[in-house]
N, CA, C and O atoms as a Tinker XYZ file with bonds, in Angstrom:
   180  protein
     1  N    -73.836000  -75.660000   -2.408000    73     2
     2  CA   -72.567000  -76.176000   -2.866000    64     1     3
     3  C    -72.647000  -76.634000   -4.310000    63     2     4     5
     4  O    -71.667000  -76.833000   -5.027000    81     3
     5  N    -74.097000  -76.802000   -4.710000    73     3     6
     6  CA   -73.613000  -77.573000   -6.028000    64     5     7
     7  C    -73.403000  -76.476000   -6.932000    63     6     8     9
     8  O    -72.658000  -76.862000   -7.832000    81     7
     9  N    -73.729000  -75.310000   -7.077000    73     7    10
    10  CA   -73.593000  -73.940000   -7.548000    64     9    11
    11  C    -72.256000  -74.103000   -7.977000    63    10    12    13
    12  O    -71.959000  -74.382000   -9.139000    81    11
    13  N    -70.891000  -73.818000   -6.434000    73    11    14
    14  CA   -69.781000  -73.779000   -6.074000    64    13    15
    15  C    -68.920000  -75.301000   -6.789000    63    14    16    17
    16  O    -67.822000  -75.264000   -7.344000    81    15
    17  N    -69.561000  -76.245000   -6.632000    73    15    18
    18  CA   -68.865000  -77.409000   -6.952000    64    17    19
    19  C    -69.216000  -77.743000   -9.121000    63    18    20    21
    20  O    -68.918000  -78.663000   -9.883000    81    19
    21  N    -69.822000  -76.651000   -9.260000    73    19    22
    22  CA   -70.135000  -77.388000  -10.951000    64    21    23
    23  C    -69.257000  -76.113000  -11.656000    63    22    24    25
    24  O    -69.481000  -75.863000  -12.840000    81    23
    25  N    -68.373000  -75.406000  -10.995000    73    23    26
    26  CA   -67.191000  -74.993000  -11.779000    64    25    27
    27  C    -66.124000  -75.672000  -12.568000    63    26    28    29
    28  O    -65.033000  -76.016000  -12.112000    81    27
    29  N    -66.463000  -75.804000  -13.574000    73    27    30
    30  CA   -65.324000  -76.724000  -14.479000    64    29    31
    31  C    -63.950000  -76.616000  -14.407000    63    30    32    33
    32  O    -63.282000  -77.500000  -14.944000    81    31
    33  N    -63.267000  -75.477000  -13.708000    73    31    34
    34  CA   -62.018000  -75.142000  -13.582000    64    33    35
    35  C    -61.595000  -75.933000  -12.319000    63    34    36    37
    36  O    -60.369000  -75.963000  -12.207000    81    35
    37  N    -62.127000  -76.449000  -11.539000    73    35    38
    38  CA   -61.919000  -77.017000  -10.073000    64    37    39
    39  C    -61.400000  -78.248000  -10.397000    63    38    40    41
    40  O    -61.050000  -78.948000   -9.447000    81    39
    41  N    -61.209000  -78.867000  -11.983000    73    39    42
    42  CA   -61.420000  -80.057000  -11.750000    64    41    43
    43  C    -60.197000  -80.449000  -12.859000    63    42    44    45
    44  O    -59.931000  -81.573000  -13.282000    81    43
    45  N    -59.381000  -78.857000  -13.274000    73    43    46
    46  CA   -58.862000  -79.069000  -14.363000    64    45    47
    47  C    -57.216000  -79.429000  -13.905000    63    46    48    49
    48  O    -56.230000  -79.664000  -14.603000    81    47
    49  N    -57.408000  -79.355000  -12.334000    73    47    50
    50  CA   -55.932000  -79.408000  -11.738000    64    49    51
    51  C    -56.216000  -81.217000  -11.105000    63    50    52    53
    52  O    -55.478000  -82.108000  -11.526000    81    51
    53  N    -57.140000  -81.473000  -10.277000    73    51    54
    54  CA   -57.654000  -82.275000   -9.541000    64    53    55
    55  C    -58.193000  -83.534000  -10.375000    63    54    56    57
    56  O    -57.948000  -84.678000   -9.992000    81    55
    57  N    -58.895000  -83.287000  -11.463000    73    55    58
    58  CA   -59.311000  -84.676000  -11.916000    64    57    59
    59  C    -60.748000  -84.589000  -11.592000    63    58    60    61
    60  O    -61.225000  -83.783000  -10.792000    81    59
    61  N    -61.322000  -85.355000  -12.177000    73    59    62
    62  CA   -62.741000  -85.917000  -11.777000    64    61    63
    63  C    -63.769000  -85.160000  -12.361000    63    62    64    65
    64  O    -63.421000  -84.228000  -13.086000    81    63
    65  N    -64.883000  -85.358000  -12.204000    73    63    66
    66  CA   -65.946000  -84.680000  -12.579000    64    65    67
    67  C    -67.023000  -83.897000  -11.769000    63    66    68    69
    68  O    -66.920000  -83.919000  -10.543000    81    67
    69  N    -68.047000  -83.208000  -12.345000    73    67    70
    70  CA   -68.560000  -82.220000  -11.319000    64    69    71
    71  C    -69.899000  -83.085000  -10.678000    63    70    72    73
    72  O    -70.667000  -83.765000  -11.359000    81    71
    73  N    -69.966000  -82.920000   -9.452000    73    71    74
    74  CA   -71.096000  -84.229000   -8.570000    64    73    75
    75  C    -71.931000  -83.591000   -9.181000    63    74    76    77
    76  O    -71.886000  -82.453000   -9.648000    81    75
    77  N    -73.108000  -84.734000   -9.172000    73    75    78
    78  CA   -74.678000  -84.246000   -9.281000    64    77    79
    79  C    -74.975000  -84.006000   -7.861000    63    78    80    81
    80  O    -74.346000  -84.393000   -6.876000    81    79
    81  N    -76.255000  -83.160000   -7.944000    73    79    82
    82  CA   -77.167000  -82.925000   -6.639000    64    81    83
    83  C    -77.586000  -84.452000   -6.010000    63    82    84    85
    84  O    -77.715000  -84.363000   -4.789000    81    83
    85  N    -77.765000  -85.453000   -6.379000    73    83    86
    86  CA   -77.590000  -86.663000   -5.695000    64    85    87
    87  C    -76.582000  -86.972000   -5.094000    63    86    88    89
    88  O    -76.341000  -86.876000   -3.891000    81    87
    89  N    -75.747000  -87.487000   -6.209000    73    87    90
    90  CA   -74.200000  -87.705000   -5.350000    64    89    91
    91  C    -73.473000  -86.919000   -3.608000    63    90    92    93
    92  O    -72.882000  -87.353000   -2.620000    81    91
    93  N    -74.201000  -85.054000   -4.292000    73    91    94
    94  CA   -73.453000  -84.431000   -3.214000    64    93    95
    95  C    -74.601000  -84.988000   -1.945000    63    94    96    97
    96  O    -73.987000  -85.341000   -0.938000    81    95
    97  N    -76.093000  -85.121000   -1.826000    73    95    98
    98  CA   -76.690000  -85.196000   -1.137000    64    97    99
    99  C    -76.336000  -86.843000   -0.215000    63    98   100   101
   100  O    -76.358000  -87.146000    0.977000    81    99
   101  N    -76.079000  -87.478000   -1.276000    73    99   102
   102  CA   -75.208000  -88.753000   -0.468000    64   101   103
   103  C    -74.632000  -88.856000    0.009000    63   102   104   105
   104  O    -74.851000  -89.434000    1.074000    81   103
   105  N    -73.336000  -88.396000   -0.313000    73   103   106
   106  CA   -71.828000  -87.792000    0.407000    64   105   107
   107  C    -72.129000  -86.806000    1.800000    63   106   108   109
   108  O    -71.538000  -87.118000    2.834000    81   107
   109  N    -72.657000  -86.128000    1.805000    73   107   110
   110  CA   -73.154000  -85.357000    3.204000    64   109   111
   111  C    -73.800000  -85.822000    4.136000    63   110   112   113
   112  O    -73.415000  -85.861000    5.305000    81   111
   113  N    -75.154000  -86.341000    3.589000    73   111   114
   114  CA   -75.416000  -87.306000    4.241000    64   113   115
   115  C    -74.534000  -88.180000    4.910000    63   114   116   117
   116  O    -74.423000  -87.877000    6.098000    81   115
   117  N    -73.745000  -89.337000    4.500000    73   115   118
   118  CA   -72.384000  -90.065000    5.108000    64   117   119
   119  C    -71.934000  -89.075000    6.183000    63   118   120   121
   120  O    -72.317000  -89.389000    7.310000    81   119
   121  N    -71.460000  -88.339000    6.129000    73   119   122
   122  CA   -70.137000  -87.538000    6.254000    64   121   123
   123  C    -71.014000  -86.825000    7.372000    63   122   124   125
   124  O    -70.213000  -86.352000    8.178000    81   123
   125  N    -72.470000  -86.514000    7.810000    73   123   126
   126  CA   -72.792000  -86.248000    8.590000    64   125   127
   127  C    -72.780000  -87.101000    9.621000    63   126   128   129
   128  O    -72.736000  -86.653000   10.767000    81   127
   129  N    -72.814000  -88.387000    9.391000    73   127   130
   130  CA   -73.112000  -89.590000   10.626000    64   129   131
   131  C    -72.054000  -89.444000   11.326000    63   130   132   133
   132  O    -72.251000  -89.731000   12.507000    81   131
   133  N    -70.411000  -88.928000   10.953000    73   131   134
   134  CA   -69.826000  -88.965000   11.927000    64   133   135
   135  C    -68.245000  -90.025000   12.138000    63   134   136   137
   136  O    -67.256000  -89.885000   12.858000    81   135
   137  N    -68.743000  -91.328000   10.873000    73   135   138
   138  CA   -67.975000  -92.507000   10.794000    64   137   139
   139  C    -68.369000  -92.917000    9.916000    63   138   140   141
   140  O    -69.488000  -92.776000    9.422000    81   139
   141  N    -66.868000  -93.919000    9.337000    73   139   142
   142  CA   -67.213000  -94.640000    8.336000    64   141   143
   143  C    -68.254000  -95.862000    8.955000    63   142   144   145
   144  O    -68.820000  -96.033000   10.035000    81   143
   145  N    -68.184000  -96.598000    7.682000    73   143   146
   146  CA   -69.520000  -97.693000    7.992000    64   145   147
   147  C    -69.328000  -98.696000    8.939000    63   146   148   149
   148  O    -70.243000  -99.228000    9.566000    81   147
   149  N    -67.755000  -99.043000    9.082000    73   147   150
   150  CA   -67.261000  -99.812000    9.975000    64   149   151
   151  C    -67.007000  -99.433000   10.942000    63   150   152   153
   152  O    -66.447000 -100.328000   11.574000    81   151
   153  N    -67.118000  -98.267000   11.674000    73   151   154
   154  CA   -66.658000  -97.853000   12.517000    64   153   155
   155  C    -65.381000  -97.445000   12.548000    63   154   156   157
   156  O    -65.215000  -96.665000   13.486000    81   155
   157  N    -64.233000  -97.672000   11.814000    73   155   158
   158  CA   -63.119000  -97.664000   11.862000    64   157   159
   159  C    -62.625000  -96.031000   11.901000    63   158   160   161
   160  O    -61.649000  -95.593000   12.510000    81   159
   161  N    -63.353000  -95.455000   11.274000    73   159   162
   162  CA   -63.012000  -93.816000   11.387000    64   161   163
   163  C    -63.819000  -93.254000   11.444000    63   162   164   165
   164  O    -64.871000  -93.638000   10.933000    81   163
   165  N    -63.697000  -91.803000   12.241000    73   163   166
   166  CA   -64.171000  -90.686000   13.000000    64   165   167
   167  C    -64.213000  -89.708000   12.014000    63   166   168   169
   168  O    -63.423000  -89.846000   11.080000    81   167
   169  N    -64.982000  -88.721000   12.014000    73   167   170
   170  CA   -64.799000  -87.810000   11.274000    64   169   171
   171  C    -65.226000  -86.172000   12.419000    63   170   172   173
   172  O    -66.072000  -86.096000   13.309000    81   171
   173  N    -64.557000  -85.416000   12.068000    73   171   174
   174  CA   -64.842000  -84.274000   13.067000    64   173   175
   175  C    -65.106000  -83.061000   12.202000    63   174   176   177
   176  O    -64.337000  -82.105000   12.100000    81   175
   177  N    -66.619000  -83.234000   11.405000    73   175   178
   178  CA   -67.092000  -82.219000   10.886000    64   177   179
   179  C    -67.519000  -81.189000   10.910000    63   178   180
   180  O    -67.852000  -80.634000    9.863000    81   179
């Protein structure tokens, strides 16, 4: 993904900047567990 995600055009509609290989490895990480930290939301990845 970081290949796919460091296209500069992705970001020219959307905003923001292109993740580093950390960032994305953080974010997945999270987003694999399933829930936020509180429990409060589910995620169905």
């Amino acid at each position: 993904m970081i290949k796919v995600l460091a296209e500069r055009a992705l970001y020219d509609y959307t905003g923001g900047e292109i993740p580093s290989l950390k960032l994305l490895e953080k974010r997945y990480a999270a987003q694999t567990v399933g829930h936020s930290e509180d429990g409060s939301q589910w995620w169905l990845n």
